[in-house]
DRENKOL-432462 format. One line per 8 residues: their letters; for each residue x, y, z of N, C-alpha, C, O. Coordinates in pm, 1 decimal. Layout:
% residues N
a> X Y Z X Y Z X Y Z X Y Z  ...
END
This chain:
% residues 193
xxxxxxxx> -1660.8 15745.9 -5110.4 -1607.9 15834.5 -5211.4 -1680.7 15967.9 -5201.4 -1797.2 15995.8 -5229.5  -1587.0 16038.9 -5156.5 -1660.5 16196.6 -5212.0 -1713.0 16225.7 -5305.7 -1644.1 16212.7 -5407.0  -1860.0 16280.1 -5326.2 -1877.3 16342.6 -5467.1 -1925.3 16446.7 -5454.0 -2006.1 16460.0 -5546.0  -1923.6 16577.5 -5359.9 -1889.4 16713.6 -5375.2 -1745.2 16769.4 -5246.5 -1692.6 16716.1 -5148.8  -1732.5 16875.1 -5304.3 -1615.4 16905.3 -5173.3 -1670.3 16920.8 -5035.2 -1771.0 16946.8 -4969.2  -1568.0 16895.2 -5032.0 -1588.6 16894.2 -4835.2 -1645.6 17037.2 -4777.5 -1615.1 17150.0 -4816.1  -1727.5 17003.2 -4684.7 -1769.0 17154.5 -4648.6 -1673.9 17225.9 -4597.4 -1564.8 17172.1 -4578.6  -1693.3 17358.8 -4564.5 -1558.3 17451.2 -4501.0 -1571.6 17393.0 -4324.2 -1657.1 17444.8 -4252.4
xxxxxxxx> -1520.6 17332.9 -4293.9 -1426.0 17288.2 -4178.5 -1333.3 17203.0 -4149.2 -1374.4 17090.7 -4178.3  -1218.4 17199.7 -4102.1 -1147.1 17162.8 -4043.9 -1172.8 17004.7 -4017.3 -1112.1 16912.8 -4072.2  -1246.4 16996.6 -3948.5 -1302.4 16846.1 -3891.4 -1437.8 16770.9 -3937.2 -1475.9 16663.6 -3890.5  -1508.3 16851.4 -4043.5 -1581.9 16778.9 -4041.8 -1653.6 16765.8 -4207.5 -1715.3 16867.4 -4239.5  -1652.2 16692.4 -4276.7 -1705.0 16722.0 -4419.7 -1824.6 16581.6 -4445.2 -1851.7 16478.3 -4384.0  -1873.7 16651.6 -4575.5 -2004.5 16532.2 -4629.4 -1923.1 16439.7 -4645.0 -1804.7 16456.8 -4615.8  -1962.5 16338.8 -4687.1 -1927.6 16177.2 -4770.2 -2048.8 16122.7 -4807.5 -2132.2 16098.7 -4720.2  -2072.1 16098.9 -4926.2 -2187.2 16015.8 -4962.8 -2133.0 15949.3 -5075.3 -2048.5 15999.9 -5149.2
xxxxxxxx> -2191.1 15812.5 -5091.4 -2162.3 15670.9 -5155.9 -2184.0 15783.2 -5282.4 -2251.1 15886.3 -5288.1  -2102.8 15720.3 -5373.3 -2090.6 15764.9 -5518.5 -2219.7 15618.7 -5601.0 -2251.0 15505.1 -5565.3  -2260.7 15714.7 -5728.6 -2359.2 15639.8 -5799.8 -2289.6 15511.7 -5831.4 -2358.5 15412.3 -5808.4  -2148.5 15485.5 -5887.1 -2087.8 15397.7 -5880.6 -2049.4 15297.9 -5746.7 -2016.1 15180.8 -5764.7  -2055.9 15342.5 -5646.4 -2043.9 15266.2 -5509.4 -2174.0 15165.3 -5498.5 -2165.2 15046.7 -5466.8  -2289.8 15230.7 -5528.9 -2442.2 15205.4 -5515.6 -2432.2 15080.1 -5639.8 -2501.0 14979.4 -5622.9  -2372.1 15087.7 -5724.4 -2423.4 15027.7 -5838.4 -2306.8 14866.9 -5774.1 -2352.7 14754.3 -5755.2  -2171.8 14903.6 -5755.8 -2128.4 14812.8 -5691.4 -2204.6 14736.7 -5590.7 -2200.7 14614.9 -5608.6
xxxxxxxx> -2264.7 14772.6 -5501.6 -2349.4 14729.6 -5388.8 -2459.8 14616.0 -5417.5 -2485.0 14514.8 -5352.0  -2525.3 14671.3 -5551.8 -2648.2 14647.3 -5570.8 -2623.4 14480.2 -5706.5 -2711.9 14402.1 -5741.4  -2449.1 14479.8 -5756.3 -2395.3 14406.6 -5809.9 -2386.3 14304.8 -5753.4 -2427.5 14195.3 -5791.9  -2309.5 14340.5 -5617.5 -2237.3 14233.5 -5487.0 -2377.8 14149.7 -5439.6 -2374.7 14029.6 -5412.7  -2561.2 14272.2 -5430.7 -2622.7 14211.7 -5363.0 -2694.9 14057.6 -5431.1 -2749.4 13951.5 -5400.7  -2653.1 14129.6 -5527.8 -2778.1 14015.7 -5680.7 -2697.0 13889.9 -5703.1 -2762.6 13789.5 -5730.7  -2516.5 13874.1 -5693.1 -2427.3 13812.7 -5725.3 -2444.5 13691.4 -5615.2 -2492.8 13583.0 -5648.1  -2387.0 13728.5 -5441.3 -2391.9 13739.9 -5371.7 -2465.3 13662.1 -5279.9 -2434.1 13559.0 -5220.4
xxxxxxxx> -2605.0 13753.7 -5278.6 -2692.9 13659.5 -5182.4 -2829.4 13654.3 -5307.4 -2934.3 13624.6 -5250.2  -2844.0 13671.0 -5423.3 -2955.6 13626.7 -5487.8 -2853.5 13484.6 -5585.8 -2910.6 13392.7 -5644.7  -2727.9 13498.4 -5581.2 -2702.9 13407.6 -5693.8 -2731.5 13424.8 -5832.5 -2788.0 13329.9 -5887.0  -2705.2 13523.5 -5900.2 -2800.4 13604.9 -6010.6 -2686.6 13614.0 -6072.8 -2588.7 13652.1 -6008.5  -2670.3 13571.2 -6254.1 -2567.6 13624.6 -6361.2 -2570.3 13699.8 -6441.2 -2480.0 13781.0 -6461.6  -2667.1 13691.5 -6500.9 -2718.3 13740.3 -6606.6 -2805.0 13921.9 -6620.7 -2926.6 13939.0 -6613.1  -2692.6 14042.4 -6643.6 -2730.7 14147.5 -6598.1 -2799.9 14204.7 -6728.1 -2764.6 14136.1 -6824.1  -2843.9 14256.4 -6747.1 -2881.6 14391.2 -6841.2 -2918.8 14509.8 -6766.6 -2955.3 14485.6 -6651.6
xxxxxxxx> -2919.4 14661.1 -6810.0 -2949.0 14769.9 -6799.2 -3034.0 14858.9 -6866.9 -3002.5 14881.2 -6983.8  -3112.8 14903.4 -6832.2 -3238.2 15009.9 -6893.0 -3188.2 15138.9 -6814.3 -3189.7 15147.4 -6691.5  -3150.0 15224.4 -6889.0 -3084.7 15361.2 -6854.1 -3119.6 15501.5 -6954.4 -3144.1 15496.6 -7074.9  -3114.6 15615.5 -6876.1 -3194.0 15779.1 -6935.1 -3047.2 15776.3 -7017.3 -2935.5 15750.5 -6972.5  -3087.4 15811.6 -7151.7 -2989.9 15824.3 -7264.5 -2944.0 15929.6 -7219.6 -2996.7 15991.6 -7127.2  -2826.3 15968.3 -7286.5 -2706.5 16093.9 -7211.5 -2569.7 16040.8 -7141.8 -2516.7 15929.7 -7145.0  -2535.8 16150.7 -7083.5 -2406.6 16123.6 -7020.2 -2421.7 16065.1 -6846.0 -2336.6 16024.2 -6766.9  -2534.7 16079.6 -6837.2 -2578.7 16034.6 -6681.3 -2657.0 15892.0 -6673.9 -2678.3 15829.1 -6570.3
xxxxxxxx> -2679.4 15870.1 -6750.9 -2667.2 15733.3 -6822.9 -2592.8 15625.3 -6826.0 -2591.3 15520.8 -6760.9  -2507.1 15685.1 -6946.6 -2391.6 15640.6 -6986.7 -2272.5 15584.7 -6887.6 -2199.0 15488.0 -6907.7  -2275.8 15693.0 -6750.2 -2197.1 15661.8 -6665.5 -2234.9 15565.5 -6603.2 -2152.7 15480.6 -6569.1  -2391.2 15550.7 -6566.6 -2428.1 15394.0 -6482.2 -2390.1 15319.5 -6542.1 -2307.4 15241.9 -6494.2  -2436.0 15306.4 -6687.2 -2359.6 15162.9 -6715.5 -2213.4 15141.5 -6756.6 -2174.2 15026.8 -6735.4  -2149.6 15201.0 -6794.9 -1966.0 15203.6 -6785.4 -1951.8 15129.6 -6599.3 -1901.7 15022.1 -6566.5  -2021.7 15244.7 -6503.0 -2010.9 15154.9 -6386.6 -2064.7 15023.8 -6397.4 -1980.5 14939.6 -6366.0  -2194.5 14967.3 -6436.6 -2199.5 14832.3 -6419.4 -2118.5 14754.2 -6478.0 -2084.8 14656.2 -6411.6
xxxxxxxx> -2061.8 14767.5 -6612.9 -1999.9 14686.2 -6682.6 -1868.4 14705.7 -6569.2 -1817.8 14595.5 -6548.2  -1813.4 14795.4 -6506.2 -1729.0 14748.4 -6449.1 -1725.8 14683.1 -6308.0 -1628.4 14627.7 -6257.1  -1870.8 14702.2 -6244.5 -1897.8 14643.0 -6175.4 -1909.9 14468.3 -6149.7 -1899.3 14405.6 -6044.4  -1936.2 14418.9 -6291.1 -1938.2 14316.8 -6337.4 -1832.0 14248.9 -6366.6 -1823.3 14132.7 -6327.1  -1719.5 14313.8 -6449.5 -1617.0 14292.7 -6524.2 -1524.4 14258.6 -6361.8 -1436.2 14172.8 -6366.0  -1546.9 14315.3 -6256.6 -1429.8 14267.5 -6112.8 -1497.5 14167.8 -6082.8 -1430.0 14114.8 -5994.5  -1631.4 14076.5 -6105.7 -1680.9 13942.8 -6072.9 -1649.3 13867.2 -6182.4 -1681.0 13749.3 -6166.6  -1600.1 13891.3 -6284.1 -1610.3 13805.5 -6438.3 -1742.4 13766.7 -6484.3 -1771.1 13654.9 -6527.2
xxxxxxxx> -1818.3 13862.0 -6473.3 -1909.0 13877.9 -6549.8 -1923.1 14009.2 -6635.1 -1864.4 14115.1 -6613.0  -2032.7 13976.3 -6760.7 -2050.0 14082.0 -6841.5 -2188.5 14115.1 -6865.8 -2286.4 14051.2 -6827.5  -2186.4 14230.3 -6939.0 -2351.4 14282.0 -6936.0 -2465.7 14200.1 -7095.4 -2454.9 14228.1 -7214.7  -2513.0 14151.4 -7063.2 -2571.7 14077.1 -7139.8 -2680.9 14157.2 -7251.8 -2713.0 14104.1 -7358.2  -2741.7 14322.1 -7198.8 -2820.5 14399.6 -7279.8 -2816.2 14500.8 -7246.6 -2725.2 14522.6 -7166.8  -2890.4 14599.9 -7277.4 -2946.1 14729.1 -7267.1 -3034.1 14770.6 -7328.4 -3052.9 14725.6 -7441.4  -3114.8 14866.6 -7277.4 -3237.3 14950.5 -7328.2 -3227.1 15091.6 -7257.2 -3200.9 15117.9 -7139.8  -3250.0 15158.0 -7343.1 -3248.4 15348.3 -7309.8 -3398.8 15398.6 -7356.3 -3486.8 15326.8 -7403.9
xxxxxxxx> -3404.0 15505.1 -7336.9 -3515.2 15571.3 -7342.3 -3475.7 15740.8 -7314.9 -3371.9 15743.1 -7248.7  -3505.2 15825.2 -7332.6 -3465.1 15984.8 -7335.0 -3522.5 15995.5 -7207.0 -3598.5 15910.0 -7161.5  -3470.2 16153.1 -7115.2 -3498.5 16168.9 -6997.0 -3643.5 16173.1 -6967.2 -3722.6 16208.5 -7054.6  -3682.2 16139.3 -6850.3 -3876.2 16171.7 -6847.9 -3943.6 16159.2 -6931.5 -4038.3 16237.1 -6942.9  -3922.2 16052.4 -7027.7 -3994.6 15984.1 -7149.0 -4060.3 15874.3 -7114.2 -4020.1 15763.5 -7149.8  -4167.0 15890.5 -7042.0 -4246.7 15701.7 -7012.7 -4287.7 15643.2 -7154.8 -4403.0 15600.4 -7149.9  -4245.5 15632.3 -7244.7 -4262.0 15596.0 -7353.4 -4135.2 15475.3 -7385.7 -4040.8 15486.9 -7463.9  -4161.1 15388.2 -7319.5 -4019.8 15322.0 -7274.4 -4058.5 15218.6 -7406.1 -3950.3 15196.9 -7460.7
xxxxxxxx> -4131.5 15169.3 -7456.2 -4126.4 15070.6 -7543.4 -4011.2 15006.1 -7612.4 -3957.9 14903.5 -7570.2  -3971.0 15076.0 -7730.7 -3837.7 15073.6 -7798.8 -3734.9 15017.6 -7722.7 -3673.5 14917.7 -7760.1  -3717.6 15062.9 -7641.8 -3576.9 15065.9 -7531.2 -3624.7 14934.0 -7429.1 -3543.8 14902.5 -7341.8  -3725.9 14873.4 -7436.3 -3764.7 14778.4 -7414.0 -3726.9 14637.3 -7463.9 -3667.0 14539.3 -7419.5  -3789.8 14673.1 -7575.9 -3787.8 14544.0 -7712.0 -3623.6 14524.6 -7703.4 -3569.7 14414.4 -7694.1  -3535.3 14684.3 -7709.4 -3434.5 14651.1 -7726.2 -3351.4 14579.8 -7617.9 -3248.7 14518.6 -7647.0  -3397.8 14589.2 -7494.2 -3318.3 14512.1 -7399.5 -3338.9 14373.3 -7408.4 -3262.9 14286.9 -7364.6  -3444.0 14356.3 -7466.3 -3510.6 14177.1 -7475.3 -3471.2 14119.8 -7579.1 -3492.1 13998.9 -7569.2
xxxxxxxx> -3432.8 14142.6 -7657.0 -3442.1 14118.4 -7785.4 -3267.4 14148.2 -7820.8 -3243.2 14123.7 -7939.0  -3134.2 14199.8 -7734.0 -3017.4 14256.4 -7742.8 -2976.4 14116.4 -7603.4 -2867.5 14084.0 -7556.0  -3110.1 14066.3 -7576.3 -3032.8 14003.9 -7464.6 -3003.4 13784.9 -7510.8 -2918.1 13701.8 -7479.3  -3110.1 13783.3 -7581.8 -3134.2 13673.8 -7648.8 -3041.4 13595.3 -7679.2 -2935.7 13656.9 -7692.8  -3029.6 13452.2 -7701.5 -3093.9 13350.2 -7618.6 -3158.6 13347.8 -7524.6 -3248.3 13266.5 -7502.0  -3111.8 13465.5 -7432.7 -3140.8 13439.4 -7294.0 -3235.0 13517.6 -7257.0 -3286.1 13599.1 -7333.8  -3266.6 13503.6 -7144.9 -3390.1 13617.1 -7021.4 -3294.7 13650.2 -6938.6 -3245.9 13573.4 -6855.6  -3252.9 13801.2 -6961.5 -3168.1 13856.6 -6785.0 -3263.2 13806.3 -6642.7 -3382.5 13802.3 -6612.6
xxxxxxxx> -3123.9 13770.1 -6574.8 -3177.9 13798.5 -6433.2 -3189.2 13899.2 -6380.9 -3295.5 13924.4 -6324.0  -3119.8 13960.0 -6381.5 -3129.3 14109.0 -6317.5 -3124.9 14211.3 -6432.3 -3054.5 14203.8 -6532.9  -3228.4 14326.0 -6394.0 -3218.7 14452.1 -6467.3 -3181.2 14568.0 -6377.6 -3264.7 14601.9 -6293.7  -3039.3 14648.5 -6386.1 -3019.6 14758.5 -6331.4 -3085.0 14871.6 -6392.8 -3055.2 14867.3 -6512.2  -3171.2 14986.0 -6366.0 -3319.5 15012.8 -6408.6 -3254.2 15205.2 -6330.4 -3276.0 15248.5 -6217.3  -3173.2 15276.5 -6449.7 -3140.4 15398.7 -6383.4 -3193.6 15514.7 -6477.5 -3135.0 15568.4 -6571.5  -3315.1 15538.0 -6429.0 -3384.5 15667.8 -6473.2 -3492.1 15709.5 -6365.1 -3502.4 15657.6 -6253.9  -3567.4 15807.1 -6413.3 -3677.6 15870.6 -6307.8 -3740.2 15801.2 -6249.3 -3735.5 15685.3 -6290.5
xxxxxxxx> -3819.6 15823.4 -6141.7 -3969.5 15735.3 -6114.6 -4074.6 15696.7 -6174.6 -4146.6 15597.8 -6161.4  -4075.9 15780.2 -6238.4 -4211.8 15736.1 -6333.9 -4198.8 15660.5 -6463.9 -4283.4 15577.2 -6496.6  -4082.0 15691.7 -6546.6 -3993.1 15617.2 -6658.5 -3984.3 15435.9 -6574.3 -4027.4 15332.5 -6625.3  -3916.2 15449.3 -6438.9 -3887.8 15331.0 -6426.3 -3967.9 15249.9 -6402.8 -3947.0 15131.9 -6431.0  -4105.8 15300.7 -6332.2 -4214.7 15259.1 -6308.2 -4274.8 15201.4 -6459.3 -4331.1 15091.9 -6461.0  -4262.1 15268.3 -6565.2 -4287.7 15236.1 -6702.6 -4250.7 15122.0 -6731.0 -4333.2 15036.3 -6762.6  -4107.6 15094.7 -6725.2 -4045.3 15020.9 -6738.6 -4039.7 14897.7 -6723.0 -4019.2 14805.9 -6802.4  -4069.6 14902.7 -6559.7 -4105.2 14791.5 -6497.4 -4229.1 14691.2 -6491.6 -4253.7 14575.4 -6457.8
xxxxxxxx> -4291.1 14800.8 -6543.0 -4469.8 14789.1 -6532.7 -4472.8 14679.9 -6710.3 -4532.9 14574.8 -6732.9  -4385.7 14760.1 -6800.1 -4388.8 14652.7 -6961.0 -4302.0 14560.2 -6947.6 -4330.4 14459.1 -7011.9  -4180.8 14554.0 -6872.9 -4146.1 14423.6 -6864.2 -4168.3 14314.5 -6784.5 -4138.9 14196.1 -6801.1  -4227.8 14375.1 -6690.1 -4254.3 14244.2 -6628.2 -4402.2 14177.5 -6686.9 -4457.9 14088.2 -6623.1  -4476.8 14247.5 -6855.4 -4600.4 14180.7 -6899.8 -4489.7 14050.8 -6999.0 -4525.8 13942.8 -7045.6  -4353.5 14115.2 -7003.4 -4287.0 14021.3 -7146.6 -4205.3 13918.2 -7101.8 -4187.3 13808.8 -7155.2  -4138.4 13979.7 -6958.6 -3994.0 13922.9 -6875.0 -4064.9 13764.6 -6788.4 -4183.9 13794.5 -6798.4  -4065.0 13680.5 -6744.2 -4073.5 13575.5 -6658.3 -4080.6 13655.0 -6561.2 -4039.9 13771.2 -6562.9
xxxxxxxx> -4145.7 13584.7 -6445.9 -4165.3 13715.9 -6326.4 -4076.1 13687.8 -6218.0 -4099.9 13720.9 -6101.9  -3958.5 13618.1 -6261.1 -3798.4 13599.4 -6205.5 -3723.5 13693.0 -6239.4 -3620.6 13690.9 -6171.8  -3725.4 13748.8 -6289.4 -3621.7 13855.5 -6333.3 -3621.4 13967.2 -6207.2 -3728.4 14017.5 -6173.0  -3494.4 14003.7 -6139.3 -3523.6 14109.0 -6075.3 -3488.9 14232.3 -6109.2 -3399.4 14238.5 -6193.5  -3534.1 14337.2 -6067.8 -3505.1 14469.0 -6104.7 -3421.7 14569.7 -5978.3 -3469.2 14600.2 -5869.0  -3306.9 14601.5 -6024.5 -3218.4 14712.0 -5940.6 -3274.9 14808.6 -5943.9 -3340.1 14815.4 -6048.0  -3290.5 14928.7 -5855.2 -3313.0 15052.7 -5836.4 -3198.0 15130.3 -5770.5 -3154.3 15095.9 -5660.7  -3160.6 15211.4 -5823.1 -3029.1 15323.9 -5776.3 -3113.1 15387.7 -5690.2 -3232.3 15369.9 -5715.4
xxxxxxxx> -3082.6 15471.4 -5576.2 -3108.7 15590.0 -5513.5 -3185.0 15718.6 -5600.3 -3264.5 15798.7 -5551.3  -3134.9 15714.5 -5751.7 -3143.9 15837.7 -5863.6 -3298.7 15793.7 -5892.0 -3376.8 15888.3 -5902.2  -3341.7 15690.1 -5903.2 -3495.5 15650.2 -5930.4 -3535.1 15735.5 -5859.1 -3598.4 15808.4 -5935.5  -3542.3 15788.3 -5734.5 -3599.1 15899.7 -5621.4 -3750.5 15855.0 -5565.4 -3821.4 15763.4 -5607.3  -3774.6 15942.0 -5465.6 -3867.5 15912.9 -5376.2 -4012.4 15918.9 -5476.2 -4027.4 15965.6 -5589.2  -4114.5 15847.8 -5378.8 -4228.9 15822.1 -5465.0 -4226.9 15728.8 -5576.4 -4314.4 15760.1 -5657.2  -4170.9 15641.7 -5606.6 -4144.3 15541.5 -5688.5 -4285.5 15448.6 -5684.9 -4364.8 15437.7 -5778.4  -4291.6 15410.4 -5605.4 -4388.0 15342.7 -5553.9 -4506.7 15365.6 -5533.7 -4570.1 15287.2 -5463.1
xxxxxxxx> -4596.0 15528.4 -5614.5 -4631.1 15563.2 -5649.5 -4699.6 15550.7 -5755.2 -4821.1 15568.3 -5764.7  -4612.0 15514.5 -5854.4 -4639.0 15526.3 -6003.8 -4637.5 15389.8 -6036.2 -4713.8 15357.7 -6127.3  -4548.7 15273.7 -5968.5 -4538.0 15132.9 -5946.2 -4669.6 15091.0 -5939.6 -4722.0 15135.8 -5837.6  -4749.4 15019.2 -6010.4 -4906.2 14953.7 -5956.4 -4864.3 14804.7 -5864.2 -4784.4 14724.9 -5913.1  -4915.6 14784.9 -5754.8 -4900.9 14709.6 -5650.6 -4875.4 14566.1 -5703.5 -4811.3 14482.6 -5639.7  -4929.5 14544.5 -5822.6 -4902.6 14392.3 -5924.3 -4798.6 14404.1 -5954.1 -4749.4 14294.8 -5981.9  -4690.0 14535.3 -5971.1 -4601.5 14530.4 -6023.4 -4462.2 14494.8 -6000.3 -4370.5 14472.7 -6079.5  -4471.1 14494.2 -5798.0 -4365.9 14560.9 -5703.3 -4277.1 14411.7 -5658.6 -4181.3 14417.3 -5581.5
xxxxxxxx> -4327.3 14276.1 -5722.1 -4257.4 14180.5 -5642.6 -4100.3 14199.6 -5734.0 -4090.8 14254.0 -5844.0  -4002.4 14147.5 -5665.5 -3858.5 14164.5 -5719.8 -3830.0 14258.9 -5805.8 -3796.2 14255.1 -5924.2  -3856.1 14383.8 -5696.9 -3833.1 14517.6 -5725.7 -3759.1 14538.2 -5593.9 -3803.9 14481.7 -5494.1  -3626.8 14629.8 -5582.6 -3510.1 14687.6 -5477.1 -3469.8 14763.6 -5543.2 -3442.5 14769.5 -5663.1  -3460.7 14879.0 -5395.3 -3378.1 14978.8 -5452.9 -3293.6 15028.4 -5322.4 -3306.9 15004.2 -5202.5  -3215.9 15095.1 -5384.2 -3076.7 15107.2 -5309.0 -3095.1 15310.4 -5200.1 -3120.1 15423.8 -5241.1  -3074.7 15271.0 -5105.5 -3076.7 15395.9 -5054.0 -2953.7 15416.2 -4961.4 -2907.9 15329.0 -4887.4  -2904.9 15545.8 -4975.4 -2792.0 15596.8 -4853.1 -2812.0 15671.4 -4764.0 -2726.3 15739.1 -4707.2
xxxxxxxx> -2980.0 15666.9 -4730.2 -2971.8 15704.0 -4590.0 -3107.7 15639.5 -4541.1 -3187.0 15598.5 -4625.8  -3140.2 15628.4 -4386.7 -3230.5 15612.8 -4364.0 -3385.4 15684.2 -4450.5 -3391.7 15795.1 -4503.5  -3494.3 15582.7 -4441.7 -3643.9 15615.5 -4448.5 -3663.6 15762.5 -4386.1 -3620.7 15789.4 -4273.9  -3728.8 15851.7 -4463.2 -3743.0 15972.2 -4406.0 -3857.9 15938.0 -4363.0 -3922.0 16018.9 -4430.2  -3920.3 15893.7 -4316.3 -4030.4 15834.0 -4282.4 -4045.7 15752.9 -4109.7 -4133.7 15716.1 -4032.0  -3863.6 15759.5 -4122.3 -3927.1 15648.2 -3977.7 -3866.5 15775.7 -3857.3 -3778.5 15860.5 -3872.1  -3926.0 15755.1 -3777.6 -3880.7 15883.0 -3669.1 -3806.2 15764.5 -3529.6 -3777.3 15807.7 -3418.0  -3788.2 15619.8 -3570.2 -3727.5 15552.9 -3505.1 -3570.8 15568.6 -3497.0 -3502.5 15499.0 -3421.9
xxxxxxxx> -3513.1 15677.3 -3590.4 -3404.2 15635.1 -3593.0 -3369.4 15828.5 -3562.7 -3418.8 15920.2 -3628.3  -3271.8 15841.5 -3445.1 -3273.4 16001.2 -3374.5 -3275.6 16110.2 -3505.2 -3369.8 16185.8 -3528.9  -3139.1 16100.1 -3591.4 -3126.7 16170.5 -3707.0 -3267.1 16198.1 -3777.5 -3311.6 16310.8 -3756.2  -3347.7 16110.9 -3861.0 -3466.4 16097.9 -3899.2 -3542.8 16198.1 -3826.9 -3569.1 16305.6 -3880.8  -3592.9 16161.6 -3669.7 -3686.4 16221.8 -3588.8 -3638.3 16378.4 -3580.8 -3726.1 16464.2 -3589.1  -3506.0 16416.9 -3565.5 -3460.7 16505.1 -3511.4 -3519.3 16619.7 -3699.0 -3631.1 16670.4 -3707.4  -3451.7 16626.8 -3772.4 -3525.3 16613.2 -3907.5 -3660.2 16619.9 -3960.3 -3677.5 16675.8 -4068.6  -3738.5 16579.6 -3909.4 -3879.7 16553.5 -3904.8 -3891.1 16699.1 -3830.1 -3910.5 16806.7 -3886.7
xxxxxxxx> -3871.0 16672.4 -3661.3 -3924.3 16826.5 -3587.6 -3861.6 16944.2 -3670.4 -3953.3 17023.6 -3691.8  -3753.0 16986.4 -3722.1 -3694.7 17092.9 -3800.7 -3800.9 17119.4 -3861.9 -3861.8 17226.4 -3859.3  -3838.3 16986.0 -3942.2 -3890.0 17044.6 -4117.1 -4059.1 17074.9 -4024.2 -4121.4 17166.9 -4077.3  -4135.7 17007.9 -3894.7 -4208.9 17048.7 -3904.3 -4206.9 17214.3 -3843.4 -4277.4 17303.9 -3890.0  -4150.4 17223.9 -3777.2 -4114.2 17379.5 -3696.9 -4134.8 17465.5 -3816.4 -4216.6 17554.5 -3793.0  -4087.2 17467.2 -3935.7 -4085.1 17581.7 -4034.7 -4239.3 17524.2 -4133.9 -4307.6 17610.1 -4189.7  -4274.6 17385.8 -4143.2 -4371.8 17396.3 -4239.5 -4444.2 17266.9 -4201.9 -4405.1 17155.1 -4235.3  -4598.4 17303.2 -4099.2 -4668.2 17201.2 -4056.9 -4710.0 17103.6 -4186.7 -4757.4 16993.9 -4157.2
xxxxxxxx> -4697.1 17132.5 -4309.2 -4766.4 17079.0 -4399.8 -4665.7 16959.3 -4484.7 -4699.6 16873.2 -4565.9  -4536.3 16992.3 -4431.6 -4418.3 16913.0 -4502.4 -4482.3 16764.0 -4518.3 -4564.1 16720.0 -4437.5  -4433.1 16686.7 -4638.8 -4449.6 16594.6 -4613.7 -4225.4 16539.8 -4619.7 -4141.4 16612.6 -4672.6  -4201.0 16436.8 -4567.7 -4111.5 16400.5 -4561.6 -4048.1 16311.3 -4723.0 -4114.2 16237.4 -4796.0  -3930.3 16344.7 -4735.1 -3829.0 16314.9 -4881.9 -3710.2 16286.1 -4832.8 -3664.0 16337.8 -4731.1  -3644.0 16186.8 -4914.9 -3515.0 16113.7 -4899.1 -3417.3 16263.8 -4953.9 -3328.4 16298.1 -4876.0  -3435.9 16349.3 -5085.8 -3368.8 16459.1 -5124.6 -3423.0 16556.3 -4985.6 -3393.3 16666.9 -5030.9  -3450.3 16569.7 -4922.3 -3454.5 16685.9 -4795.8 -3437.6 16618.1 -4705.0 -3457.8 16703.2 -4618.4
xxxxxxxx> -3412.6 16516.5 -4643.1 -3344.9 16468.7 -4550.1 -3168.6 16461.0 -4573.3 -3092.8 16471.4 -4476.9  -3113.0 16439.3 -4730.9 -3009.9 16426.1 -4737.6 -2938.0 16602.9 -4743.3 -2822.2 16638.6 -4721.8  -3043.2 16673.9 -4775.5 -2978.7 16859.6 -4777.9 -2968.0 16829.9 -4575.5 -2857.8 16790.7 -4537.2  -3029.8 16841.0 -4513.7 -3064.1 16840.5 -4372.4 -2950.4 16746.2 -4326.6 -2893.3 16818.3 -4244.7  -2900.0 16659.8 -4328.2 -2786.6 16623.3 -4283.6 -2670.5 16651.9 -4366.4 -2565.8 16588.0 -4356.2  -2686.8 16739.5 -4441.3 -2556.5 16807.9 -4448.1 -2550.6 16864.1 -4429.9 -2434.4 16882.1 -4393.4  -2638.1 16991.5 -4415.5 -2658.4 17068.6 -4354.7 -2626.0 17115.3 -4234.9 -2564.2 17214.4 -4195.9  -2687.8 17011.0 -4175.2 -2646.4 16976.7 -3998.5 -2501.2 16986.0 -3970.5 -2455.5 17045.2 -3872.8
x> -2415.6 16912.0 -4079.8 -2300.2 16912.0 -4042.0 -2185.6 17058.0 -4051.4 -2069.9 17048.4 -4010.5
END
């Protein structure tokens, strides 16, 4: 699915997976090959938000399943508590299996970091592409088991793969100091094109 216009040529334009494609993906993967029912969502209050989960619920709703909770929190607010309690406590009887988890890095890192002191340490956690680079960062290493996240392009990181490498020499040619990002690898191949 397109989600900006095509560049000016004739033959050749972007395509990149829509946030909704990703969220499908990451539905199919938990359904699929984890065997997983039971969804809830922790999402940045707003309209960018709002849209992940309308996508999951419909992501769900084409397997016959439904969303079992939610928890929000305001943008770049690691103050995730509230929006916590409320996913646990909105989800009851039960413990979700899966949490689709669409806000910043450091929020989700929050996130992840208080529920997994309350959640069974079965529960897994989705990551969209929108979580962004450095995640794993703010993640403390106790925190990271059944944690995934979804990416649409290669590791900017690995120079195994030509695109990547080719990318890498650019960014170092103009700035020995670059360090490598999934958002400047994805300007750079469109760029390219």
């Amino acid at each position: 699915k397109a989600m900006a216009p095509p560049t000016v040529s004739t033959n050749v334009f972007t395509v990149r997976a829509s946030y909704a494609d990703e969220i499908n993906a990451l539905v199919n993967y938990a359904t699929c090959t984890l065997d997983l029912i039971r969804f809830s969502v922790f999402y940045q209050e707003g309209s960018f938000g709002t849209q992940a989960v309308d996508a999951l619920k419909a992501a769900l709703e084409a397997v016959n399943l439904r969303l079992y909770s939610n928890g929000s929190c305001a943008a770049d607010n690691t103050n995730v508590t509230a929006g916590t309690i409320g996913l646990v406590t909105r989800a009851l009887p039960f413990v979700p299996e899966v949490i689709l988890v669409w806000v910043s890095a450091p929020v989700a890192a929050a996130f992840i970091s208080l529920a997994k002191a309350v959640l069974p340490p079965s529960v897994v956690y989705l990551l969209g592409s929108v979580v962004g680079e450095g995640f794993e960062t703010y993640l403390p290493s106790r925190s990271s088991g059944n944690v995934y996240m979804a990416q649409v392009l290669p590791l900017s990181v690995d120079p195994s793969i030509p695109v990547v490498r080719s990318y890498q020499a650019a960014m170092a040619a103009v700035n020995s100091t670059y360090f490598p990002s999934a958002t400047a690898l994805e300007g750079y191949v469109g760029g390219r094109l």
